[in-house]
C-alpha positions in Angstrom: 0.0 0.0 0.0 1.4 3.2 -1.0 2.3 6.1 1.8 -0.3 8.3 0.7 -3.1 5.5 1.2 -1.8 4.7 4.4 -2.3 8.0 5.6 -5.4 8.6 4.0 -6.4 5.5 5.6 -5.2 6.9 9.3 -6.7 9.8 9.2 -10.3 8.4 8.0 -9.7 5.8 11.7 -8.8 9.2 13.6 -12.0 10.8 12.4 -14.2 7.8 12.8 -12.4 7.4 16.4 -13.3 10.8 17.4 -17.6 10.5 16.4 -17.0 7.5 18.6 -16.2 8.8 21.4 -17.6 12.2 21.1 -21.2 9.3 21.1 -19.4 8.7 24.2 -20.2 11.8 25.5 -23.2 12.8 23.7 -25.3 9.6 23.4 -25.8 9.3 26.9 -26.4 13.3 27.8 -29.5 13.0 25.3 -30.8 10.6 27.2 -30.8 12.3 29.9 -32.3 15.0 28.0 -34.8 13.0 26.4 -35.7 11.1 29.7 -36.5 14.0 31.9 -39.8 16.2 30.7 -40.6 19.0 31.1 -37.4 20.8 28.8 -36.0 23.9 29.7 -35.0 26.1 27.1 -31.6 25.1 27.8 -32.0 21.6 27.6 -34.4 21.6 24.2 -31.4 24.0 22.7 -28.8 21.2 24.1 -31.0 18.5 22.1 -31.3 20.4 19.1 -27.3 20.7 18.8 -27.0 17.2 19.4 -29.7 16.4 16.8 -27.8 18.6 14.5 -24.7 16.8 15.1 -26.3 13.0 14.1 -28.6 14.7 11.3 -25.4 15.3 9.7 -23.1 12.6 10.0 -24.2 9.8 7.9 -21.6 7.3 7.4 -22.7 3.6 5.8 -22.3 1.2 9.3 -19.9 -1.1 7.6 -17.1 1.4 7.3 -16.6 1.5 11.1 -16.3 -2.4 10.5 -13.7 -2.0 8.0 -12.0 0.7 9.8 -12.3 -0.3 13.0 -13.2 -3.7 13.2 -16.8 -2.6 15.1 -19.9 -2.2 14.3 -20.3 1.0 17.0 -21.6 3.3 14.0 -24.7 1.4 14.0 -25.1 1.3 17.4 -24.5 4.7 17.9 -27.6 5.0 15.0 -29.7 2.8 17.0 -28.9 4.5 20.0 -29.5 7.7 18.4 -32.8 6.8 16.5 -34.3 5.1 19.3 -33.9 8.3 21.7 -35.1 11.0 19.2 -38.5 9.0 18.7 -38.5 7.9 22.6 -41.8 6.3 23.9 -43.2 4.8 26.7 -43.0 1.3 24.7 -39.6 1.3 23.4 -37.5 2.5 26.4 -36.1 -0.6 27.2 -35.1 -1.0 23.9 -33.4 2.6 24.2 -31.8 1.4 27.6 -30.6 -1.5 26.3 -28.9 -0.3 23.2 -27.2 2.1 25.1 -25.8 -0.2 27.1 -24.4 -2.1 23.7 -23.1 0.8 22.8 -21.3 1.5 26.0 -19.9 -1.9 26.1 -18.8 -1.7 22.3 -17.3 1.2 23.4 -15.0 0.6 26.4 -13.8 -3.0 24.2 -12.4 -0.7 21.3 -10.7 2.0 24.1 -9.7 -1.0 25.1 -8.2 -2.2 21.6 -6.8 1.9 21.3 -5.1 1.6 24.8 -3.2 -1.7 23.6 -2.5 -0.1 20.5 -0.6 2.8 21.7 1.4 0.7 24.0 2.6 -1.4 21.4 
């Protein structure tokens, strides 16, 4: 592989590690956000920003498989999906794919951490 694949390829992996764990952050704030009614102003302008940031990331799952060997990019969209459009009837399904997410999560810091002592 040539040198200017190779870092094409990095970078695309740094990005793609940064949404993940920015989700890391974000994912469960909203749903906080999205469990607690009624919104504050602050807290509806706090979702909106957060909507804006998943309304305009839309990356095809399996690339987060290629690049990071994961499928965390749809989780995060199953996370993310399930919270905007939360109800009554699917909040253990927004609990529970959370918690996939979190545990996706903390196995590739895991794989990052190994990684960089290598």
């Amino acid at each position: 592989m040539k040198s200017k694949n190779i870092k094409s390829l990095n970078s695309a992996v740094y990005v793609m590690r940064h949404f993940v764990e920015l989700s890391a952050e974000l994912l469960p704030h909203y749903e906080r956000i999205t469990r607690n009614e009624p919104h504050s102003i602050e807290k509806i302008e706090e979702k909106e920003k957060i909507d804006a940031v998943y309304e305009a990331y839309s990356v095809n799952p399996k690339t987060s498989e290629f690049l990071l060997g994961s499928n965390i990019i749809a989780l995060i969209s199953k996370v993310y999906d399930t919270l905007k459009n939360r109800s009554s009837e699917n909040e253990l399904k927004a609990r529970r794919y959370l918690n996939e997410f979190q545990i996706e999560y903390k196995r590739l810091q895991q794989n990052w951490y190994t990684t960089l002592m290598n």
